[in-house]
Legacy VTK file of the C-alpha trace (Angstrom):
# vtk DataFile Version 3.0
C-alpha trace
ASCII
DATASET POLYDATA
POINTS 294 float
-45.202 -32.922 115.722
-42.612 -31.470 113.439
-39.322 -29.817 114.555
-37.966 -27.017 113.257
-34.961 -29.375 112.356
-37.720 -31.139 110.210
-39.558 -28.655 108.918
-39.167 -28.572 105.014
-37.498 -25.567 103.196
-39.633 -24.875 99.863
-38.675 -23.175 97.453
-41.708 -21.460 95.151
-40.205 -19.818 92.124
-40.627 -16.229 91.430
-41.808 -14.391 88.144
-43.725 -16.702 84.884
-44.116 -19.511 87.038
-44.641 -17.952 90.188
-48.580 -17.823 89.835
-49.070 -21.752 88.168
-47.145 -22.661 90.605
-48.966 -21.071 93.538
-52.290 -22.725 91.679
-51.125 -25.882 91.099
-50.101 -26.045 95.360
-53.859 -25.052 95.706
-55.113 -27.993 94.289
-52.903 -30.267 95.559
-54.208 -29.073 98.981
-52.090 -26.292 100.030
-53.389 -22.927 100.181
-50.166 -20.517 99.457
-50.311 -16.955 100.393
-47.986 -14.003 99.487
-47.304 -10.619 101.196
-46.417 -8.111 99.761
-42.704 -7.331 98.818
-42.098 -10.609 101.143
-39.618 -13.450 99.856
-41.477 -15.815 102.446
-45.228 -16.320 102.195
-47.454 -18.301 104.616
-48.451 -21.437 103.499
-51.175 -23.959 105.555
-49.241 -26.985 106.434
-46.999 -26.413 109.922
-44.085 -28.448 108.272
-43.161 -26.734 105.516
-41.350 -23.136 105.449
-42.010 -21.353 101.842
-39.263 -18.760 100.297
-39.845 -17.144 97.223
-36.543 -17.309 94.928
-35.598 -16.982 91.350
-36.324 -20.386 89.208
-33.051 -19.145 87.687
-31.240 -19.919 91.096
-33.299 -22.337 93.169
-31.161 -24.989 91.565
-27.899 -23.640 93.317
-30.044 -23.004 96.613
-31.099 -26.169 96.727
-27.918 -27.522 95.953
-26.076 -25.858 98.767
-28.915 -26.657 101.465
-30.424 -22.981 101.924
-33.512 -24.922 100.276
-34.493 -28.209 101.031
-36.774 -28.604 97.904
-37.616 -26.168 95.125
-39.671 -26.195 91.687
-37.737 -25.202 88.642
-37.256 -25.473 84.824
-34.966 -28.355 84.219
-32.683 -25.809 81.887
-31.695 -24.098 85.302
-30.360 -27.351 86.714
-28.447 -28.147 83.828
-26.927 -24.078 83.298
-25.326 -25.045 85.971
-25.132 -28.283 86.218
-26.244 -28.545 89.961
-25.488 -31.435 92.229
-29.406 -32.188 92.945
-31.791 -35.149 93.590
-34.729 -34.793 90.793
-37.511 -35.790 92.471
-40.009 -35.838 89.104
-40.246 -33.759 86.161
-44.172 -31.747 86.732
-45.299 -30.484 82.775
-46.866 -26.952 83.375
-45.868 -23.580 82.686
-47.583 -20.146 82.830
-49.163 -20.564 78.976
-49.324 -24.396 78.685
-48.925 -28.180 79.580
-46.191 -29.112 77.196
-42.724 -28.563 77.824
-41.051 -25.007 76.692
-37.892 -24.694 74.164
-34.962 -23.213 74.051
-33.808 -22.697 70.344
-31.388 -21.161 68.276
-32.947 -17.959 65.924
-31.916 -15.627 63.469
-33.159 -12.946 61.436
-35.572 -14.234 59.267
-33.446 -12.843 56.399
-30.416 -14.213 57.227
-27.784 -16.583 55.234
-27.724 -18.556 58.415
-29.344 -21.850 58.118
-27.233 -24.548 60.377
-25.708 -23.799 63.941
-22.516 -25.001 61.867
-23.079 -21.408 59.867
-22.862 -19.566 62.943
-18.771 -20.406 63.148
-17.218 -17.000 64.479
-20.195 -15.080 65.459
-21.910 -13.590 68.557
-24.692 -15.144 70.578
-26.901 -13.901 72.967
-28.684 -15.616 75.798
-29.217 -15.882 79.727
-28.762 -19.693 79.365
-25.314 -18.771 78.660
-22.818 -22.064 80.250
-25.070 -24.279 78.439
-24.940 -22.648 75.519
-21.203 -22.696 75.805
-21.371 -26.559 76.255
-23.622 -27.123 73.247
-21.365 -25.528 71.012
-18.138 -26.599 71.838
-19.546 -30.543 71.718
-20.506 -29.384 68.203
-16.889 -27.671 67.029
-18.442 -24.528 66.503
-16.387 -21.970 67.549
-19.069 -18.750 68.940
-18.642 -16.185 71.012
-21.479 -15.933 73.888
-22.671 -13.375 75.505
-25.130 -13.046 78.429
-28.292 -11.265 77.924
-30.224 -9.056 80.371
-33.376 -9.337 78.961
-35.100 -8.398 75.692
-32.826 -11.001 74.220
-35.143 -11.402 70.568
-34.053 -7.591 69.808
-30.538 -8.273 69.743
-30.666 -9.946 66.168
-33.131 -6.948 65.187
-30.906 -3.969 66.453
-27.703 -6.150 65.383
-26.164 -6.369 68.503
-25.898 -10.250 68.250
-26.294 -12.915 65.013
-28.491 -15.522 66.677
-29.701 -15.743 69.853
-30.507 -18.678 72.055
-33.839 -18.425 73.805
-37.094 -19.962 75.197
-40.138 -20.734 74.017
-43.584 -22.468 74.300
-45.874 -21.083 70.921
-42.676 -19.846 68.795
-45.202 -16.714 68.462
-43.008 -14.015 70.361
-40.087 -15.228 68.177
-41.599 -15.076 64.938
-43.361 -11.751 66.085
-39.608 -10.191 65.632
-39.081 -11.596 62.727
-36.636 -13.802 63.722
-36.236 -17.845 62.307
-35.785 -21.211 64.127
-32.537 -23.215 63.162
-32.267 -25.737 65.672
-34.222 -27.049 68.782
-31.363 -27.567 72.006
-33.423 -28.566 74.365
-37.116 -29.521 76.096
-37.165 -28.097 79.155
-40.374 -28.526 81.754
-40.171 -27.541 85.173
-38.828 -29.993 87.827
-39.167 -30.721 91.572
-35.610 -31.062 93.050
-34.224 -31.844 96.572
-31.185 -31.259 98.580
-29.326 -34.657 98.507
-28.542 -34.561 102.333
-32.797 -33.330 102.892
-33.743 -36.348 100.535
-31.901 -39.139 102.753
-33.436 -36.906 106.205
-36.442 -39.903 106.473
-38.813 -36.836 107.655
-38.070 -34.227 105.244
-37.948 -37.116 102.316
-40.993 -38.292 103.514
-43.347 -34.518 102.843
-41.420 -34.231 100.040
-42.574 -36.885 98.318
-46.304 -36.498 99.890
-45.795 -32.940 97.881
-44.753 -35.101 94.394
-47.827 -37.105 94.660
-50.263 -34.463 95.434
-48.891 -32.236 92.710
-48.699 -35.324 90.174
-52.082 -36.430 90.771
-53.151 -32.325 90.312
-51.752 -32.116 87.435
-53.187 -35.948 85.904
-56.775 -34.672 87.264
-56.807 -31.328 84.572
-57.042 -33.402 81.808
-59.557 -35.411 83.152
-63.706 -35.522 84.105
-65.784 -37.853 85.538
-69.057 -38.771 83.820
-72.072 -40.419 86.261
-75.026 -41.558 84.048
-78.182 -44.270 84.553
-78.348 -46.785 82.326
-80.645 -49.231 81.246
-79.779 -52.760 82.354
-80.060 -54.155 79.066
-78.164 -51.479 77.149
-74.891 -52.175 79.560
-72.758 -54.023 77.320
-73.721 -51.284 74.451
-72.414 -48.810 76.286
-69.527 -50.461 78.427
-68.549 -50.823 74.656
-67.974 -47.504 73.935
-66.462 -45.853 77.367
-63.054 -44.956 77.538
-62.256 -45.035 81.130
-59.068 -44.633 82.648
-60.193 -47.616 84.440
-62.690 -50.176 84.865
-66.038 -48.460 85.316
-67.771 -48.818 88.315
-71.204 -49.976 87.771
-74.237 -49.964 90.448
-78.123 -51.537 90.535
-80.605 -48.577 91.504
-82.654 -49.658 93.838
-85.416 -51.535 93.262
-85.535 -51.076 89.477
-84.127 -52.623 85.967
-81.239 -49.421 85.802
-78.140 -49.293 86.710
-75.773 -46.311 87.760
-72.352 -46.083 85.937
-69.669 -44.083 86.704
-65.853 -43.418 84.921
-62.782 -41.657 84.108
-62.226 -40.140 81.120
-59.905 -37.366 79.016
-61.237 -34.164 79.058
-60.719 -34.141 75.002
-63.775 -37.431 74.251
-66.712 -35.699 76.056
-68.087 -33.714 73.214
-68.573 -36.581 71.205
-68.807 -39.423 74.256
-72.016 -37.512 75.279
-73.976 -37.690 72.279
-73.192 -41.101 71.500
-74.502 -42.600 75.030
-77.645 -40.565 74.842
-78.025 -42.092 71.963
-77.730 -45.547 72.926
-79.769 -44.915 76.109
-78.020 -43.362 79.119
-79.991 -41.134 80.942
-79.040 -38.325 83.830
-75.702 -38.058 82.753
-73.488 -36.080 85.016
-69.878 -34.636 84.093
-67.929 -33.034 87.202
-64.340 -32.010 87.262
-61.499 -33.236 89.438
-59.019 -31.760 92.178
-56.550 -34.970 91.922
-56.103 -38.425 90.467
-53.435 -40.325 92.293
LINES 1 295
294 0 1 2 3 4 5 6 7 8 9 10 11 12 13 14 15 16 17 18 19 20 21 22 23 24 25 26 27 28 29 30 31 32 33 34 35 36 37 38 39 40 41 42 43 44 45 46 47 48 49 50 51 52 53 54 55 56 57 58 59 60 61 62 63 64 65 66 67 68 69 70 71 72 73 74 75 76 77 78 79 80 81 82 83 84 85 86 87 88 89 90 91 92 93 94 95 96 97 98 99 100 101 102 103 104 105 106 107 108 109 110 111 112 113 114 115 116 117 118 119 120 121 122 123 124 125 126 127 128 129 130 131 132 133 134 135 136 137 138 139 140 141 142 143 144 145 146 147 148 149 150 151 152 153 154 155 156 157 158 159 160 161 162 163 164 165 166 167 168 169 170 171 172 173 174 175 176 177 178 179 180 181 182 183 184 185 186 187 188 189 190 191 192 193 194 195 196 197 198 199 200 201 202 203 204 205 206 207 208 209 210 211 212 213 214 215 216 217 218 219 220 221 222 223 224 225 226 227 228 229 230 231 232 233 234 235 236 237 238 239 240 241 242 243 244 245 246 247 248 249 250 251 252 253 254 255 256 257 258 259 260 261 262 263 264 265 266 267 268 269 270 271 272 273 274 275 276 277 278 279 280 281 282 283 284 285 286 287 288 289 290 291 292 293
């Protein structure tokens, strides 16, 4: 039975990522739900105690022990350049499964081409310590300023010369007209610990149960299983062909000359897999998604 001593502090992080996170817990196996205008929401699993927090600031929660373990964007941890234990980097985001940007834009018509252009001027971004850091190990004097919000219609309403922001499609920057001069970092979102909750054997112990689950989650979206009869003497033919994530499992039907194959595969190789084993004789074929592939 778990303590309250025990009991792990989670941190879920509020606003994009708020819902794929809350999805992504789901099919791991924990069913997360919020109340309204409440920072702690009820989630099915006795040992663990959910608050709702900024991804912005979960770092420095987590750092100081108000949080055992949070989920945020790895750009966080380094803005401030928090004393955590990265458990695993998790690639998912509200829009996508690739990691996000941050970048460096200007008005499309611009002179600026290089950050070295940008000697002298104003930039504007939340990410603003790291920004700091990037240009001063580059020599470029800049002056940086923190953004509230809105920060692509600074260059547009000339209240800054570049700005430093994230991104996943580049389509919201473009959309303002504004152009990419440099790429400063890949950032995906992270599952950190609290250094003295990561060496508590209990607390270590779910929160690396919760790595796996979510891991194997996120593996399994990418991925279908295919069932299919086959004839016995068209095995080879088709083993030939299958690209499973592993070694298929094959099965005799009873009493009869078929046999009953089943595998792993991407997601992306159906639309053409399908055809081709019809083709070469598989039969009944089955495709079903999966929760988790650990």
């Amino acid at each position: 039975m778990t303590t309250p001593n025990d009991q792990l502090k989670l941190g879920i992080p509020k606003g994009s990522l708020q819902d794929a996170t809350i999805s992504l817990f789901a099919r791991s196996g924990w069913k997360i739900h919020l109340h309204s205008r409440n920072y702690f929401p009820e989630i099915n699993d006795p040992a663990i105690n959910c608050s709702i927090c900024r991804a912005q600031e979960m770092a420095r929660y987590v750092e100081a022990g108000t949080l055992d373990a949070g989920l945020t964007g790895k750009d966080w941890v380094m803005e401030y350049e928090s004393d955590v234990h990265v458990v695993s980097d998790l690639v998912y985001s509200k829009v996508s499964s690739r990691p996000a940007r941050w970048i460096l834009a200007v008005a499309g018509d611009s002179p600026y081409r290089r950050p070295e252009d940008l000697a002298g001027k104003k930039i504007s971004t939340e990410l603003v310590n790291f920004t700091k850091r990037y240009f001063q190990a580059a020599g470029i004097p800049v002056e940086v300023e923190f953004s509230w919000g809105a920060t692509e219609a600074k260059v547009v309403e000339g209240l800054a010369d570049a700005i430093v922001e994230v991104t996943e499609t580049g389509s919201t920057i473009k959309a303002h007209g504004l152009r990419i001069i440099a790429e400063m970092m890949q950032t995906n979102t992270q599952l950190i610990a609290n250094k003295a909750a990561w060496a508590n054997p209990v607390k270590r112990a779910k929160i690396e149960q919760i790595d796996m689950l979510l891991k194997g989650a996120l593996r399994a979206e990418k991925l279908v299983g295919l069932k299919m009869n086959v004839p016995q003497a068209r095995v080879d033919d088709i083993m030939s062909v299958l690209p499973s994530l592993t070694s298929p499992t094959v099965a005799h039907l009873l009493n009869s000359d078929w046999m009953s194959v089943e595998i792993v595969v991407e997601e992306n190789v159906v639309r053409d897999l399908i055809p081709d084993l019809v083709q070469r004789g598989a039969e009944g074929i089955i495709e079903y998604s999966l929760n988790k592939v650990i």
